[in-house]
NUDO-225333 format. One record per residue: residue in three letters; residue number from 1; x, y, z of N, C-alpha, C in turn. Coordinates in steps of 0.05 Angstrom, whole numbers, plus 5000, padded with zeros to 4 digits. Example, Ala and Ser with C-alpha at 12.3 -4.5 7.8 and 13.67 -1.06 7.14 Angstrom:
- residuo num n_px n_py n_pz ca_px ca_py ca_pz c_px c_py c_pz
- ALA 1 5264 4886 5156 5246 4910 5156 5264 4934 5156
- SER 2 5257 4955 5142 5273 4979 5143 5258 5001 5157
This chain:
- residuo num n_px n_py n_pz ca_px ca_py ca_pz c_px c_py c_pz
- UNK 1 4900 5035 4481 4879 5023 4498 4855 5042 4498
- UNK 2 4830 5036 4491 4807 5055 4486 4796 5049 4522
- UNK 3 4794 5030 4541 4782 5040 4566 4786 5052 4573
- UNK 4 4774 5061 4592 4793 5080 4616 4804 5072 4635
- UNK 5 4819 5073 4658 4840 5056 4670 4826 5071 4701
- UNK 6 4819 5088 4697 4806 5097 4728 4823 5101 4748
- UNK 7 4817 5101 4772 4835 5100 4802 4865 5112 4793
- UNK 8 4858 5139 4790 4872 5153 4783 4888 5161 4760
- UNK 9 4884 5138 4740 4895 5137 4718 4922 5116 4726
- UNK 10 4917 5104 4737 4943 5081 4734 4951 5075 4705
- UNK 11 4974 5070 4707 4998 5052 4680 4982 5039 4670
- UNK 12 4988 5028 4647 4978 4991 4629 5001 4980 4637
- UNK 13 4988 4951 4627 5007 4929 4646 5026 4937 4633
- UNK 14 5045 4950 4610 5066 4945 4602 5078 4964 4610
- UNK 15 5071 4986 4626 5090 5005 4637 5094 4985 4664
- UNK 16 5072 4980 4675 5083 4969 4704 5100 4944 4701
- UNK 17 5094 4928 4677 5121 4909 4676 5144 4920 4664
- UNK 18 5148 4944 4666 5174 4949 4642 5200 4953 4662
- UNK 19 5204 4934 4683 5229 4939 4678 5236 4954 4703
- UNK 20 5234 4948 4734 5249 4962 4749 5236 4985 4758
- UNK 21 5247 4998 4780 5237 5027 4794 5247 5041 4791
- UNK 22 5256 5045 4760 5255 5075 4731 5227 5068 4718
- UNK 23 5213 5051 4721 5200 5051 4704 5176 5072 4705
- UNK 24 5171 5093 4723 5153 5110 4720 5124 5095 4728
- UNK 25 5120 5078 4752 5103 5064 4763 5081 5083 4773
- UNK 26 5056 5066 4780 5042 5089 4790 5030 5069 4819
- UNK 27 5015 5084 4834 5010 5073 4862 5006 5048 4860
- UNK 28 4995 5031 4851 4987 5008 4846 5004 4987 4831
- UNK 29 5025 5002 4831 5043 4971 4814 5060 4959 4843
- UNK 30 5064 4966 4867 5073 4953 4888 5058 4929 4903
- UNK 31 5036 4928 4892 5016 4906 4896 5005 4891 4864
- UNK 32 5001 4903 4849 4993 4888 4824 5023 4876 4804
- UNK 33 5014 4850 4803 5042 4838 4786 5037 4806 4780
- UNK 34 5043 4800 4765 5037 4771 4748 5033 4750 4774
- UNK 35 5010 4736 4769 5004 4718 4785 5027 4690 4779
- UNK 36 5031 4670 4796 5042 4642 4791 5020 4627 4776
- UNK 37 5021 4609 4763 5013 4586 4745 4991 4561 4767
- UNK 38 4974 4562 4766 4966 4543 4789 4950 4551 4803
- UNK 39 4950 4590 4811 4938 4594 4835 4921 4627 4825
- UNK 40 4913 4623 4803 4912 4657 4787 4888 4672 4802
- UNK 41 4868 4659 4800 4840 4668 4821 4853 4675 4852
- UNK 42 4858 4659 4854 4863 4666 4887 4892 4676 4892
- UNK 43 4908 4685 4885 4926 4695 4884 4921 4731 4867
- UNK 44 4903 4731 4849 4888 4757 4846 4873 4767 4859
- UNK 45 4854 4751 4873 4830 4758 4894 4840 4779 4911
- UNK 46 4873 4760 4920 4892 4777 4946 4899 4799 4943
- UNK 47 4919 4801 4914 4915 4819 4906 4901 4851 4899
- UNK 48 4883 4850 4896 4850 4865 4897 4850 4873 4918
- UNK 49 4841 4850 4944 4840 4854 4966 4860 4875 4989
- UNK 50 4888 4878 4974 4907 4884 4979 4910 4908 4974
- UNK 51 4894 4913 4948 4895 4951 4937 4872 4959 4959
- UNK 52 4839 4947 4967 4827 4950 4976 4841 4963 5004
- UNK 53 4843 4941 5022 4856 4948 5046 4871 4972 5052
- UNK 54 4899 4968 5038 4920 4994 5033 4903 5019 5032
- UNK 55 4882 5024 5020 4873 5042 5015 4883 5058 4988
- UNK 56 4891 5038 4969 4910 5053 4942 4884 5054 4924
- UNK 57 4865 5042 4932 4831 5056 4912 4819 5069 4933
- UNK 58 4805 5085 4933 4786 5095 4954 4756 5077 4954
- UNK 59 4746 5092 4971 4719 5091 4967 4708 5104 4952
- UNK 60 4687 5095 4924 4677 5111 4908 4706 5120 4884
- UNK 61 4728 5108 4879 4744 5108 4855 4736 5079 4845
- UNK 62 4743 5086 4816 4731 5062 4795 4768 5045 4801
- UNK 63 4763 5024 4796 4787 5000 4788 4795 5006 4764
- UNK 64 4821 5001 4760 4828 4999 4736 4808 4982 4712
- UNK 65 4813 4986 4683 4795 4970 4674 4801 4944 4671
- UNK 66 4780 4917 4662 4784 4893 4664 4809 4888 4644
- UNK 67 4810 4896 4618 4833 4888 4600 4866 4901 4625
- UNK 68 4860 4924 4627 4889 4926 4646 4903 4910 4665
- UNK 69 4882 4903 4695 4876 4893 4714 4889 4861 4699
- UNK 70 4878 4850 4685 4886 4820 4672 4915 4819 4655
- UNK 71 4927 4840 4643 4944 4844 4637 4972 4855 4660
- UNK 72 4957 4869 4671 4985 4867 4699 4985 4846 4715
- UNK 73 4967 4827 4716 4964 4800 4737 4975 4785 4728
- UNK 74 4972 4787 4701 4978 4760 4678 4959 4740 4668
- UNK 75 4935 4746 4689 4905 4734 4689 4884 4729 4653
- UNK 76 4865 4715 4653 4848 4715 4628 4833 4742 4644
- UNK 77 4807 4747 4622 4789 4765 4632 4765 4753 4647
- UNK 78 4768 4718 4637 4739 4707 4651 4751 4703 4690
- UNK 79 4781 4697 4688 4787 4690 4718 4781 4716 4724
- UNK 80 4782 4743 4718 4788 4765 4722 4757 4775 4737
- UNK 81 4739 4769 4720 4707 4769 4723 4696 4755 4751
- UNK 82 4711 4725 4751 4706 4705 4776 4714 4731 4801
- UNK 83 4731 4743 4807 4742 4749 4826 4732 4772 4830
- UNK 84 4717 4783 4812 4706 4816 4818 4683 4804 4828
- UNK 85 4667 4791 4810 4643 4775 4824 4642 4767 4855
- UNK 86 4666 4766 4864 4667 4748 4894 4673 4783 4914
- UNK 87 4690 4792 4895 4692 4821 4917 4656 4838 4913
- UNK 88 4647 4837 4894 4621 4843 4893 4602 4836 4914
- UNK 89 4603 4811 4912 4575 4790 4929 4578 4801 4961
- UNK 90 4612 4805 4965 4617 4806 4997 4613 4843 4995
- UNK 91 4601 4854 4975 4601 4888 4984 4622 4901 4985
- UNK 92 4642 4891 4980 4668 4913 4962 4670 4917 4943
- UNK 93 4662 4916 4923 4653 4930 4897 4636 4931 4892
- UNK 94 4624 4941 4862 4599 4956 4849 4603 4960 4814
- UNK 95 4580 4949 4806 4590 4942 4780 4575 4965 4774
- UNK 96 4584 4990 4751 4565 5013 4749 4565 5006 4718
- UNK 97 4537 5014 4698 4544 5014 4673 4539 5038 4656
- UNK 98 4543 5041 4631 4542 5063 4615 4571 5080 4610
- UNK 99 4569 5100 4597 4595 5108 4586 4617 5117 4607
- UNK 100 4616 5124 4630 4630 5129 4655 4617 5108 4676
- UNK 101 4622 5081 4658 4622 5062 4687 4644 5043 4687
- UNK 102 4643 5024 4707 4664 4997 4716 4660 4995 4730
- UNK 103 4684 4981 4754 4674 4962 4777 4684 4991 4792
- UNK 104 4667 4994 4815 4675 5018 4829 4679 5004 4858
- UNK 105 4703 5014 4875 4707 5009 4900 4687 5024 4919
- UNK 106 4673 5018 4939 4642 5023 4951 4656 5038 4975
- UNK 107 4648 5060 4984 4652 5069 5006 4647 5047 5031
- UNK 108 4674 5054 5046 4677 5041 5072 4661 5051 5094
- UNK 109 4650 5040 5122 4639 5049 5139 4658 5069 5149
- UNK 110 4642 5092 5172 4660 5096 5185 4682 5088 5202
- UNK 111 4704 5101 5219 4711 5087 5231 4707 5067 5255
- UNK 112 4711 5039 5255 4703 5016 5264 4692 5029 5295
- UNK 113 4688 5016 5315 4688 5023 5339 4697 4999 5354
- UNK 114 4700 5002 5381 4712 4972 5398 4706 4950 5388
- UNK 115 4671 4944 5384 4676 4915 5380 4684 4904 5356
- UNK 116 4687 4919 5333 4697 4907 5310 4726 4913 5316
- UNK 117 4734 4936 5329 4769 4930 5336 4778 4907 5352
- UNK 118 4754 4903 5371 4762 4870 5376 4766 4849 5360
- UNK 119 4743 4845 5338 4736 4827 5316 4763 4823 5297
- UNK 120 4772 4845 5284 4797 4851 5271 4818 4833 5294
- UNK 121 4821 4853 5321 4849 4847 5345 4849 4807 5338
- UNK 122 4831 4792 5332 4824 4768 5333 4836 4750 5313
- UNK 123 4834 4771 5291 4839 4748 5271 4879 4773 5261
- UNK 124 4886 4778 5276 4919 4780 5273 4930 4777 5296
- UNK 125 4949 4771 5284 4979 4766 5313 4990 4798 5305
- UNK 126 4987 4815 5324 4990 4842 5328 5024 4840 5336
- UNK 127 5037 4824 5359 5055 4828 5356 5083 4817 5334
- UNK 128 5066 4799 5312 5079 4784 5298 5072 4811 5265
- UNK 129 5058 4818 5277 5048 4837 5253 5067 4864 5261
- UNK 130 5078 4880 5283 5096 4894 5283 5120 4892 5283
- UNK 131 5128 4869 5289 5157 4858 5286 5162 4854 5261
- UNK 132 5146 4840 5252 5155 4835 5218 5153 4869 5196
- UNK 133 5136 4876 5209 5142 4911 5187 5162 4925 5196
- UNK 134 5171 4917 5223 5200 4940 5234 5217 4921 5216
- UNK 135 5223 4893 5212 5246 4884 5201 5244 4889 5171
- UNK 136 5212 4892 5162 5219 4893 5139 5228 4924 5126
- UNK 137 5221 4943 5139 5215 4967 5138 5247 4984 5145
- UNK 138 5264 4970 5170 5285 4976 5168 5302 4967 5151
- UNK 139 5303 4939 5143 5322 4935 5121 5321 4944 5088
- UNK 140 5283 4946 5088 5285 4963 5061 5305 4992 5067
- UNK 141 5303 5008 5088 5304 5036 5085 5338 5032 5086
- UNK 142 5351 5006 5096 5376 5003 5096 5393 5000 5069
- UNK 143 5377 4983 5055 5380 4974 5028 5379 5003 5012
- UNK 144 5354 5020 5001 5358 5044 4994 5387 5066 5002
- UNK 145 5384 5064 5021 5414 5080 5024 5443 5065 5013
- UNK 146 5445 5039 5025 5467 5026 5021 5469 5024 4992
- UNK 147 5459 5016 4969 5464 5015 4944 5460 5043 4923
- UNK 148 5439 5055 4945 5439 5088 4922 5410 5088 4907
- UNK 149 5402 5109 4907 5382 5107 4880 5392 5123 4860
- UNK 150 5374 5115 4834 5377 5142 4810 5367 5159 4808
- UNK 151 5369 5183 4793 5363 5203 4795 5322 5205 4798
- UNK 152 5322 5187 4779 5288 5184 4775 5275 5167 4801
- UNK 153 5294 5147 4819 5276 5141 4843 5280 5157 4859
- UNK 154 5297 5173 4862 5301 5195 4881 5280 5211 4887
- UNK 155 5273 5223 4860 5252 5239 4852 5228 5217 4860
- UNK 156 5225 5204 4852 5197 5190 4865 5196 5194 4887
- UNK 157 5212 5188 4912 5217 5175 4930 5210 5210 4950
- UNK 158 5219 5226 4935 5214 5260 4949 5183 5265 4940
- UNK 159 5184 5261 4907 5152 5261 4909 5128 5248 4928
- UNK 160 5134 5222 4927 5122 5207 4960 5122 5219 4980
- UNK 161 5137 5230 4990 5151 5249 5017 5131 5277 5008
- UNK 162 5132 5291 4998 5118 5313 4988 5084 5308 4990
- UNK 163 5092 5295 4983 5049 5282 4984 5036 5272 5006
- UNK 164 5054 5260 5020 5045 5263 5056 5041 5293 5062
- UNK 165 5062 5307 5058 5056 5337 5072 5041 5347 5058
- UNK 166 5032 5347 5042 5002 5353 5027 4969 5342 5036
- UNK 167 4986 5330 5045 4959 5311 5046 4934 5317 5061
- UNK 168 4914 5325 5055 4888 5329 5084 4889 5303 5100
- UNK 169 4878 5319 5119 4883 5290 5138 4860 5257 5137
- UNK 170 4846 5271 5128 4829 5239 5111 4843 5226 5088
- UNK 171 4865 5234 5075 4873 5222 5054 4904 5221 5067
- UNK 172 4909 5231 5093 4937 5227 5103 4946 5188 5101
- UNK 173 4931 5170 5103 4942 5142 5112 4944 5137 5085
- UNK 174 4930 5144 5066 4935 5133 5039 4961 5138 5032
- UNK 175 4968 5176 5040 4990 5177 5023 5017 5168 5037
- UNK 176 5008 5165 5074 5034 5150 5088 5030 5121 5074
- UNK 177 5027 5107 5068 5024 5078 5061 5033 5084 5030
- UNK 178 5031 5102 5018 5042 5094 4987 5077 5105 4992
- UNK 179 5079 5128 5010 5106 5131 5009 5123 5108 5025
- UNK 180 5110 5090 5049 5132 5062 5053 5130 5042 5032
- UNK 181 5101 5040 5016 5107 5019 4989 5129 5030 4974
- UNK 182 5131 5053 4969 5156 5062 4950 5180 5057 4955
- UNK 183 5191 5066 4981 5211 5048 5001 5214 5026 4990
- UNK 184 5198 5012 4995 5195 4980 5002 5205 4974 4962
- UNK 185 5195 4986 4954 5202 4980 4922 5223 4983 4916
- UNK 186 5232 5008 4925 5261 5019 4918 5282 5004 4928
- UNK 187 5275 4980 4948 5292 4965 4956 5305 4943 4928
- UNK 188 5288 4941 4912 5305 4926 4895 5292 4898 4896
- UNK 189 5282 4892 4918 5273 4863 4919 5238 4864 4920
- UNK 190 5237 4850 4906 5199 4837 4893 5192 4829 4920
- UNK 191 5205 4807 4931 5192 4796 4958 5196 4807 4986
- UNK 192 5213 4828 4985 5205 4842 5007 5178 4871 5003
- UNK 193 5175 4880 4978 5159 4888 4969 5136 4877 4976
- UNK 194 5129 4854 4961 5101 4827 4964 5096 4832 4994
- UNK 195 5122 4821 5005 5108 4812 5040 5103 4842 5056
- UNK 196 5117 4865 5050 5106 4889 5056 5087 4895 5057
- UNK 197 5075 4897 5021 5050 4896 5019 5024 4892 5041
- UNK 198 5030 4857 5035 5012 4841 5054 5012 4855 5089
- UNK 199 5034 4856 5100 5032 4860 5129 5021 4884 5131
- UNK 200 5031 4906 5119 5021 4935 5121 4988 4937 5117
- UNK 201 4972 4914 5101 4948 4922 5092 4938 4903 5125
- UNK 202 4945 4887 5135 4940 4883 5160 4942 4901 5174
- UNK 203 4960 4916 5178 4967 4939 5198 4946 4960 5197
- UNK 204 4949 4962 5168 4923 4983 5159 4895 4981 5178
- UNK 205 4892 4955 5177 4868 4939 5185 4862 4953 5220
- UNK 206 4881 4952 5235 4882 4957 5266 4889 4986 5264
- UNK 207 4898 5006 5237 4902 5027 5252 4881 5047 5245
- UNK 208 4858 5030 5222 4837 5047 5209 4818 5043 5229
- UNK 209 4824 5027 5266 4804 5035 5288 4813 5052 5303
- UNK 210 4837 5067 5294 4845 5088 5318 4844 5111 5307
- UNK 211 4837 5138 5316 4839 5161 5308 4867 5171 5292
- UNK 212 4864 5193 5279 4881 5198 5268 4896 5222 5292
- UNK 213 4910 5221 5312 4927 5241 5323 4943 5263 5314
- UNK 214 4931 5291 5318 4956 5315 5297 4988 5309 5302
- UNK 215 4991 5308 5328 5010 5322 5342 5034 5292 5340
- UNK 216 5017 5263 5339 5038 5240 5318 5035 5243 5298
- UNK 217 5023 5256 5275 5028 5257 5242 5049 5278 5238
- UNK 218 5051 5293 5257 5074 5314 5257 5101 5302 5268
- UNK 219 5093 5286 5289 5126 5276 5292 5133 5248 5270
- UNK 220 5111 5238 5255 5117 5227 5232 5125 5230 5207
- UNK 221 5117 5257 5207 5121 5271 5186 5155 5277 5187
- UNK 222 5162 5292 5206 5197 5295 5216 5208 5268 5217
- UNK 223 5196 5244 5219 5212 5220 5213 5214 5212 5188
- UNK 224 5194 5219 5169 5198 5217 5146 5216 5224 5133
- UNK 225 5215 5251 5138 5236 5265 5130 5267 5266 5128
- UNK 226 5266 5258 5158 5289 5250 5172 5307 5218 5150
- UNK 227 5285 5210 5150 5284 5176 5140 5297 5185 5103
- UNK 228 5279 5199 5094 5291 5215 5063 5315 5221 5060
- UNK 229 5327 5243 5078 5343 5258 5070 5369 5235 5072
- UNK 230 5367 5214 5092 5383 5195 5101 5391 5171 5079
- UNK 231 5364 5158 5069 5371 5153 5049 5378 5161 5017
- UNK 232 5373 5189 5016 5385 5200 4994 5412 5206 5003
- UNK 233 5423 5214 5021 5450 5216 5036 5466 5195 5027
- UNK 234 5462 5168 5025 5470 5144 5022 5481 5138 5054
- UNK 235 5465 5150 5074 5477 5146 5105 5452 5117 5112
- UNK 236 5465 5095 5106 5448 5067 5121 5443 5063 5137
- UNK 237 5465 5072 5154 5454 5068 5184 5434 5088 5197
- UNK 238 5436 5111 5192 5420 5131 5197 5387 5132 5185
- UNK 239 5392 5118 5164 5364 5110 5153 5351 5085 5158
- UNK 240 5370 5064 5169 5366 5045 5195 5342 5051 5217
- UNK 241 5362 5069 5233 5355 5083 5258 5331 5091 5257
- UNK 242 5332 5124 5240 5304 5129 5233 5272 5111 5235
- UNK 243 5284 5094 5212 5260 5074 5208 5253 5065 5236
- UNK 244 5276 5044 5245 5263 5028 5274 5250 5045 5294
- UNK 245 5264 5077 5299 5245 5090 5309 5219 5093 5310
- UNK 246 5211 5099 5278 5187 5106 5269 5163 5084 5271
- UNK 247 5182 5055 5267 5166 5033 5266 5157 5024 5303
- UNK 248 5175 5031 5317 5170 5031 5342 5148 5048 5359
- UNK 249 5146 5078 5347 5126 5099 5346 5102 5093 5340
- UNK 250 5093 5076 5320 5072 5063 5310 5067 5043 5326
- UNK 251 5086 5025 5341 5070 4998 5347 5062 5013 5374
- UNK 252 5075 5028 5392 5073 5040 5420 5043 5054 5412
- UNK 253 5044 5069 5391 5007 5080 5395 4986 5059 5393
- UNK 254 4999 5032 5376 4981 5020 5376 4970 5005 5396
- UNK 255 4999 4992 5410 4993 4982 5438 4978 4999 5456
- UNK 256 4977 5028 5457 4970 5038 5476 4927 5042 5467
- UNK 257 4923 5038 5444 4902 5044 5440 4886 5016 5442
- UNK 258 4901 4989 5432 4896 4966 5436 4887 4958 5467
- UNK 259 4910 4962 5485 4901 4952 5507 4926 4938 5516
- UNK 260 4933 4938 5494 4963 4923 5500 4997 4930 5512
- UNK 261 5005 4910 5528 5037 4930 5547 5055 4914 5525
């Protein structure tokens, strides 16, 4: 492949289709994956929209390139074009040209303030939006323990873990959100992955209006951990627990910053 693939250097579609979580995936294959027959534009749009949100491109990282991007979707390059065009027009992307250009993800505003945390609070069911990531989030972390991983998702799965505690704290939600996509992958199942995806980049949505708190990234951080060592243990229930905890810790700050009992 002579482009460049950008946003960090992500896979070509044929590493991210090859086959399972050995396959040496990179941030972006837990949201990018062959569209259905019928629905390719708008079912990629989401997609996009979905790396956007998550925060798995930044602001100011280039997209993978168009031949990649259409090859992991399953997409042509002209549907491929329609859909950058539409993230363009609405000001999430930026078409740059010359020998170090492509579509570049545009820096986000700062963080929102009340009335767009209202605007957002409006268009989600907040408590339909935390219930569904504790169930999905505990049974992935159940699933990982109960069947085992291999030696190579293990290793991912600590690398993820490792890169939160690295993390400065402006790039801390990116790297909490890629280590529960990994979770969520390592579960084995595509559609609890998909619907992960989706809810978490909602969640994202209400928690990119609240401050980042030290003193909860630290007791998140010990849940993480906690959450790791449990499912590398092959202890399910304990990596159960963990999770509902953690997922419970999250909705309580959010309620409490929301407004909500």
């Amino acid at each position: 492949m002579t482009e460049s693939s950008g946003a960090g250097a992500p896979g070509t579609g044929a590493e991210a289709a090859g086959g399972g979580a050995d396959a040496a995936p990179d941030r972006l294959t837990p949201v990018l994956r062959p569209v259905r027959a019928g629905n390719g534009f708008e079912e990629a749009l989401e997609q996009i929209l979905q790396l956007l949100r998550l925060g798995l491109v930044s602001g100011g990282e280039r997209l993978p390139a168009e031949r990649e991007l259409a090859e992991r979707m399953g997409i042509s390059r002209v549907t491929l074009r329609e859909v950058l065009k539409v993230l363009a027009e609405e000001g999430l992307v930026e078409s740059r040209r010359g020998r170090y250009g492509g579509t570049f993800v545009r820096e986000r505003p700062v963080r929102p303030g009340e009335q767009e945390l209202q605007r957002r609070m409006a268009g989600v069911d907040v408590e339909d939006t935390l219930r569904f990531r504790e169930v999905l989030e505990v049974g992935a972390a159940g699933l990982c323990a109960a069947h085992g991983l291999t030696d190579a998702q293990a290793g991912r799965l600590r690398a993820a873990l490792a890169a939160t505690h690295d993390a400065p704290l402006a790039d801390y939600r990116k790297q909490d959100t890629l280590l529960h996509l990994t979770l969520a992958e390592l579960s084995g199942s595509a559609s609890l992955t998909a619907g992960y995806a989706a809810v978490r980049a909602s969640l994202n949505d209400l928690l990119d209006c609240i401050p980042l708190l030290v003193r909860n990234l630290e007791h998140s951080q010990h849940q993480h951990t906690a959450l790791v060592d449990a499912v590398l243990e092959g202890d399910a229930d304990a990596a159960r627990e963990v999770m509902r905890e953690h997922c419970e810790g999250t909705a309580a700050l959010l309620r409490g910053f929301l407004g909500r009992s």
